[in-house]
Every structure is written in structure tokens, then in C-alpha cells.
C-alpha positions as CSV (number, residue, x, y, z in Angstrom):
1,X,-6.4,-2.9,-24.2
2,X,-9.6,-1.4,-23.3
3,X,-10.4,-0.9,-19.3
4,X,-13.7,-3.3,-19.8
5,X,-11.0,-6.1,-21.0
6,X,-8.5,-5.5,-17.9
7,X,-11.7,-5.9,-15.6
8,X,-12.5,-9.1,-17.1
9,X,-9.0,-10.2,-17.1
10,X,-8.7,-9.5,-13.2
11,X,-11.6,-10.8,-12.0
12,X,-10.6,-14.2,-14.0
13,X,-7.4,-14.1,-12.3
14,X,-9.4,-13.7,-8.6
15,X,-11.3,-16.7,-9.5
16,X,-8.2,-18.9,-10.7
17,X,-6.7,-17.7,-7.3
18,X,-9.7,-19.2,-5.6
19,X,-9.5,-21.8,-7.6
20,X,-5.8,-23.0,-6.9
21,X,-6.1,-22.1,-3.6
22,X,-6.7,-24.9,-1.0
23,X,-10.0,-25.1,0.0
24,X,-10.1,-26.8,3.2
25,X,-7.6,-24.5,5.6
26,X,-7.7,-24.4,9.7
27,X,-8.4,-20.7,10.3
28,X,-5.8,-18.6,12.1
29,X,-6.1,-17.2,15.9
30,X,-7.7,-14.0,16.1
31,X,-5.0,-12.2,16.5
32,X,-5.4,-9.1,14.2
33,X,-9.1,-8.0,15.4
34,X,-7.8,-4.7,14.1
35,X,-5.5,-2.7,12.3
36,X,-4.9,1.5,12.4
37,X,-2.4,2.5,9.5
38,X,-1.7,6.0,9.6
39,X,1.6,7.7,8.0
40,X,2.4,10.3,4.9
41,X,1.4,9.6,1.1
42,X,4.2,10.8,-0.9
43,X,2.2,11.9,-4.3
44,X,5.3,12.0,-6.5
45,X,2.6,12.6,-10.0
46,X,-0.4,13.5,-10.3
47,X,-2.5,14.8,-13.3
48,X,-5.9,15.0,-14.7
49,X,-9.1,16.7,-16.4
50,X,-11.8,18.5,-15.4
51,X,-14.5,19.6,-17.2
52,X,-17.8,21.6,-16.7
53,X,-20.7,22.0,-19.2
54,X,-23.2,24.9,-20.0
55,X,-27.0,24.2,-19.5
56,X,-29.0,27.0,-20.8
57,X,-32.9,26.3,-20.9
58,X,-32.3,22.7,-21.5
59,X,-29.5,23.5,-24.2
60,X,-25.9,21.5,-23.0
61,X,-22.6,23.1,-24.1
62,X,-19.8,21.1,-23.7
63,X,-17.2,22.7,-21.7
64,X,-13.2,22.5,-22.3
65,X,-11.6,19.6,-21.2
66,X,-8.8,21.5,-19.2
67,X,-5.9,19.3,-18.3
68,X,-4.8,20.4,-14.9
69,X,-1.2,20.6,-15.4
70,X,-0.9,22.4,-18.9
71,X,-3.8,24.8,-19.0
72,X,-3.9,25.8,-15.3
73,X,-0.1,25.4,-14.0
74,X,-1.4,22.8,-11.4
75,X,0.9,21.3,-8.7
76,X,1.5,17.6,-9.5
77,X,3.5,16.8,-6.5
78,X,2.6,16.9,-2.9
79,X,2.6,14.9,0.5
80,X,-0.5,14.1,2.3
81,X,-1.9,12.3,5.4
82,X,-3.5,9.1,4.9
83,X,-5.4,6.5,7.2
84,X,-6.1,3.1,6.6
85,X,-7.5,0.1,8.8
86,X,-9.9,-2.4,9.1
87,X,-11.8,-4.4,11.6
88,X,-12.3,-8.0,11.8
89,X,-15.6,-9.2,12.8
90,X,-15.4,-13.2,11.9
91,X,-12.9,-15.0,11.5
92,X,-13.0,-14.4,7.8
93,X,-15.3,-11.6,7.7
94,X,-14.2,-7.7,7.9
95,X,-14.6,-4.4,7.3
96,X,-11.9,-1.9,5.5
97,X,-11.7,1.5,5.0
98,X,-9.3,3.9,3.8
99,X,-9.4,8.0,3.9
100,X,-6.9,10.7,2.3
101,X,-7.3,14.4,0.9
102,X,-5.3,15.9,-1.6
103,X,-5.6,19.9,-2.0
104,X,-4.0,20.8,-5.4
105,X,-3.3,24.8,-6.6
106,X,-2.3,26.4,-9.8
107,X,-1.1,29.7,-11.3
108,X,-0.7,30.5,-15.2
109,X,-1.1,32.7,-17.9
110,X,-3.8,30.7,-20.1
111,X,-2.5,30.1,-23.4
112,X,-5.8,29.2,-24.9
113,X,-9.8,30.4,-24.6
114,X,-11.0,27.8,-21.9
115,X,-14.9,27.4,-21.7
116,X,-15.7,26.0,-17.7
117,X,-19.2,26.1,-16.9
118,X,-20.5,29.7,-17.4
119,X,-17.7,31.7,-17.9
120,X,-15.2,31.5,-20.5
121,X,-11.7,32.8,-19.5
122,X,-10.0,34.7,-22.6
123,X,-6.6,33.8,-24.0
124,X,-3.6,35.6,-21.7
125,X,-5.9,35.7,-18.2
126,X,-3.9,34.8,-15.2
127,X,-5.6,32.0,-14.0
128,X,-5.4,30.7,-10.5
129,X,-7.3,27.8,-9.3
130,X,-7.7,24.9,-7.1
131,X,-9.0,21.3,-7.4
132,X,-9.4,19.4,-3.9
133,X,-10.3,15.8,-3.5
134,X,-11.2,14.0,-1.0
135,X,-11.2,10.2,-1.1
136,X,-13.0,7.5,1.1
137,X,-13.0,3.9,0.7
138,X,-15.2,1.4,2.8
139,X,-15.4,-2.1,1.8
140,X,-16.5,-6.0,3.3
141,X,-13.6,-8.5,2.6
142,X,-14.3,-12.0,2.8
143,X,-11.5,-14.3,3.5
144,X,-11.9,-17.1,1.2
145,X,-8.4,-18.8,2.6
146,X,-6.3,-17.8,5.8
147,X,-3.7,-19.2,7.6
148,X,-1.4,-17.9,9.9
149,X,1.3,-17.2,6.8
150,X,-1.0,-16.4,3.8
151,X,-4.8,-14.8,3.6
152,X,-6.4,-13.8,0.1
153,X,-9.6,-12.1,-0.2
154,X,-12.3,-10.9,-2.2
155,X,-13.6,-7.5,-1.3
156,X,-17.0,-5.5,-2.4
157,X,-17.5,-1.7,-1.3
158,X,-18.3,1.8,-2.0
159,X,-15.1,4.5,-3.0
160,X,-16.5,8.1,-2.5
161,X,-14.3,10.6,-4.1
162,X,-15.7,14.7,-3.4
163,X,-14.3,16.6,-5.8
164,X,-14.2,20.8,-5.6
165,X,-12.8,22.7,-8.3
166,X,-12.7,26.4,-8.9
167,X,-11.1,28.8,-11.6
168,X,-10.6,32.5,-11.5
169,X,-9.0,35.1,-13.2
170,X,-6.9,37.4,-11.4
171,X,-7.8,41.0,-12.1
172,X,-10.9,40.3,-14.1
173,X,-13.7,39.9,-12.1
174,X,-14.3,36.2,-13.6
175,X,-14.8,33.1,-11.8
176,X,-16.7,29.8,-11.6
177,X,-16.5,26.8,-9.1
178,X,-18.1,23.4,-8.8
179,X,-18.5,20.5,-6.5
180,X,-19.8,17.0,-6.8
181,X,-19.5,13.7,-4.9
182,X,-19.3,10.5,-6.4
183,X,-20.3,7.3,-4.8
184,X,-18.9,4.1,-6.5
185,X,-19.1,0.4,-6.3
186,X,-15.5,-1.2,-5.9
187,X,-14.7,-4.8,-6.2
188,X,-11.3,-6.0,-5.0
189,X,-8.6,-8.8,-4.7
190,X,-6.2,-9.2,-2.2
191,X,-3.3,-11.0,-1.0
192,X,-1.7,-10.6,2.3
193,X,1.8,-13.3,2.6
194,X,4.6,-13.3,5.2
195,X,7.9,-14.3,4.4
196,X,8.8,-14.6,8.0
197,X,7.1,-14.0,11.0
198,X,7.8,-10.2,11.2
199,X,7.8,-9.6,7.6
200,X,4.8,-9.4,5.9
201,X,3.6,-8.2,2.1
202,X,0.1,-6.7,1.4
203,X,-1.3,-6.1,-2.0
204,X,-4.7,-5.0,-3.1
205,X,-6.4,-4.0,-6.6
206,X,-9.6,-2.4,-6.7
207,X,-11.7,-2.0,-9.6
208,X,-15.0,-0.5,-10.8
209,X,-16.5,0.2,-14.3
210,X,-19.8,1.3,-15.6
211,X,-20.3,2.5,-19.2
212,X,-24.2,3.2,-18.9
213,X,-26.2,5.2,-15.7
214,X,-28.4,7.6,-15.1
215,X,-26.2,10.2,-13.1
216,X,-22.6,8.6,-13.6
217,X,-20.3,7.0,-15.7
218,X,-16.6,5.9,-15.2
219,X,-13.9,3.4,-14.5
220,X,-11.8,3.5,-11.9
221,X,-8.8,1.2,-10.2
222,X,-6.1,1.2,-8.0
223,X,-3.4,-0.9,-7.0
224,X,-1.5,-1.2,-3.5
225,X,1.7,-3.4,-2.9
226,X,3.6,-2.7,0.2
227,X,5.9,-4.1,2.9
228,X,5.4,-4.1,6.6
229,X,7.6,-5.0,9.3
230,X,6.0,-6.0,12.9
231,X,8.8,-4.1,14.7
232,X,7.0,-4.9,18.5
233,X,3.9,-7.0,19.2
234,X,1.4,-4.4,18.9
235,X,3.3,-1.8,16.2
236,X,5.0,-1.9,12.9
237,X,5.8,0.1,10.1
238,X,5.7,-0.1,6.2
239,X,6.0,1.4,3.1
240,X,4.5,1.4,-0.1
241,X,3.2,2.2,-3.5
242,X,0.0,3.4,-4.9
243,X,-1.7,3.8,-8.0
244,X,-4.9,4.8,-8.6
245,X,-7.2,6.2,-11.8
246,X,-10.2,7.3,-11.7
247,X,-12.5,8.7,-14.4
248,X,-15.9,9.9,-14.1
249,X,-18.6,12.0,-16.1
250,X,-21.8,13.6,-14.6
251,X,-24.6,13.9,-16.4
252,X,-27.1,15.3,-13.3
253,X,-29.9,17.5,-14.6
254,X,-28.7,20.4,-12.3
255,X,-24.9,19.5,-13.4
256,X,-22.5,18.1,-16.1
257,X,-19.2,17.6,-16.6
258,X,-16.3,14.7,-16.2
259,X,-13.0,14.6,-14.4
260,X,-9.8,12.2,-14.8
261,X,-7.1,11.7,-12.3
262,X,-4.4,9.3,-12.1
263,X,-2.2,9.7,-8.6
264,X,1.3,7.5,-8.2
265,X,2.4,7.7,-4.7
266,X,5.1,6.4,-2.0
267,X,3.4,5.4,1.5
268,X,5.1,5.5,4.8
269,X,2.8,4.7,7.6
270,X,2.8,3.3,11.6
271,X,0.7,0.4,11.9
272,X,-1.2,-0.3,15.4
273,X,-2.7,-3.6,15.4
């Protein structure tokens, strides 16, 4: 199933959520103007691609399309910090946002000629590199139905993912980094239901796809189901999983290149609402 058909399949099941969905509800108190998540992201796999093309006097050489793991001995576990909140404005109307880093090393003895950018790295060169991201989410979420035990939204936003990435070779005097930020358009579903007062599931999908632009091209999505428990009146806690994909190629004049990632992750957070 191609990524183009899941998008269309999604945002047909958001629109036979809204459909079935009452339409006439008495909005809830405004008791939630806020909400601070902030706890550890338990990465428990991680892996990718990165590549970086040649441009010689308007002459593009494609670049190896290095997997992280295999070709540079990357790390594909880790724990980070992670935020999320959001703000409600309306009554139905509010702003989320979410932030995380994830800094990622590697050390090998490259079994194969690997061409990145400007410099190609010879077979047996002990490689050690790094590929950082850093990942920041801001979105509007309209509330199409909310009562006090059930709220699904529809969501529209921007997911800006800096990635830095550098490879050198220990001994040999060779070494090439690059860095690019890319800005995306996210549209999203969500349902938030409580099974009891205290208990509470959230769940979120976010997705983006553009086959044709003039700087960027890619697909991305990620999907959030958790648990939270709202242990006092203003503090609770949760846990839950994450996955997210995201692939992207630049074609900028100055730069070109693509990179893949797909992250699967445990959250444990404090909530401060």
C-alpha cells in the first residue's frame, strides 16, 4: 500500500468520524486552558538514511544512500527529553506544540566505498559520525465535538525537523558535514476519551505528503496513543507510545540530498494542567 493511499484512507476515516459524531453537543467548562507534558522518550529503535549529493558546475552526482545503522555503526537506541502542551484559546479552538532532540553517534570500519557530498570515504576507513535532529511541531486543532468525557479534533500545522549530519574518518584527514531544516505542513486527527473521571486516553495521527516542490519532497506521519492518569487536580502522569516516519529529499540549488527516519518510542511524562 503506497503512503499517497494510507493518506487518503485516514483522512476518509476523520471525515466518517465527523460524520458519526453528534453534531449538536453542549461544550465542556473550561477547565483545561492548558496543558505542560514534560517527561523521557524512551527511543527503543531507531534507523534511517542519509544522503548528500555532488554539485560541480551545475553537474549533480548522486551520493550513497548510507543507512545509519549498517554503514556507520549508529546508535539506534537512546532516551531523550520531550515537551508537549497546548493552549486553549476557545472553547474549541487551540494551539499545540510539541519539541524533542535526538543526538545519535556512530563508530565502524566502513565495509564499502561511501560517496557523501564531496568526499568519498575508501573501503576499511574508521568512520565516526553523528546525525542530530531536532523536532518541533506547532499546530491549530479545532474541536469539532467536546464534551466533558470525549473531544475529537482535526488539527493543521507546521513539523520542522533540523537535521545535522557529519562523517569523518579517523586518521585520514577526511570529513564532510551538512545541515538543513525542513519546514512541513501536518494535518492531524485526534481523539481524546475518558473511561472514568481520572482516566483518560489520548491518541493522535499526523500526516503530511508531497510528491512534487520546488525545494522539498517527502511523506511523513506519526502516531501517538497514550494513557494518562489525573493523579491530583492540577497533575497527572502517563505513558505512551510513539511512532513516527519521516522522509524527505532536498533538491536546493546550493544543496541536495534526502534522509529517512523511522523512531518507535515509550513516553513517560508529568502532566501540569
Amino acid at each position: 500500500m503506497t503512503f499517497g493511499s494510507k493518506c487518503m484512507q485516514a483522512g476518509a476515516a476523520a471525515l466518517l468520524a465527523a460524520a458519526l459524531t453528534p453534531a449538536l453537543a453542549a461544550d465542556a467548562p473550561e477547565d483545561d486552558r492548558y496543558s505542560l507534558s514534560l517527561g523521557a522518550y524512551f527511543v527503543s529503535r531507531t534507523n534511517g538514511t542519509i544522503r548528500l549529493d555532488r554539485t560541480v558546475g551545475g553537474i549533480v552526482t548522486i551520493g550513497t544512500s548510507i543507512d545509519w545503522e549498517r554503514d556507520l555503526g549508529g546508535e539506534t537506541s537512546m532516551t531523550v527529553p520531550r515537551l508537549d502542551g497546548y493552549f486553549r484559546f476557545a472553547p474549541k479552538h487551540r494551539m499545540d506544540f510539541s519539541w524533542y532532540k535526538i543526538d545519535r553517534g556512530g563508530l565502524i570500519v566502513s565495509q564499502r566505498g561511501l560517496d557523501f557530498g564531496d568526499v568519498t570515504f575508501p573501503p576499511g576507513s574508521t568512520l565516526d559520525s553523528e546525525l542530530n535532529t531536532e523536532t518541533l511541531k506547532a499546530t491549530y486543532t479545532y474541536s469539532f465535538y467536546r464534551a466533558p468525557e470525549i473531544e475529537t479534533s482535526l488539527s493543521v500545522g507546521l513539523h520542522v525537523t533540523r537535521m545535522d549530519a557529519s562523517v569523518r574518518s579517523s586518521g585520514g584527514g577526511l570529513a564532510e558535514s551538512n545541515s538543513v531544516t525542513a519546514p512541513l505542513p501536518v494535518f492531524g486527527f485526534r481523539l481524546d476519551y475518558a473511561f472514568t473521571p481520572k482516566w483518560w486516553m489520548r491518541s493522535k495521527y499526523e500526516l503530511f505528503f508531497l510528491d512534487s516542490a520546488d525545494e522539498y519532497q517527502g511523506a511523513l506521519s506519526d502516531f501517538t496513543i497514550a494513557v494518562e492518569h489525573h493523579t491530583f487536580k492540577h497533575v497527572g502522569f502517563g505513558f505512551g507510545l510513539n511512532r513516527s516516519s519521516l522522509d524527505i529529499e532536498v533538491q536546493d540549488p546550493d544543496q541536495r540530498g534526502a534522509f529517512s527516519s523511522v523512531l518507535n518510542g515509550l513516553m513517560l511524562y508529568v502532566t501540569v494542567r
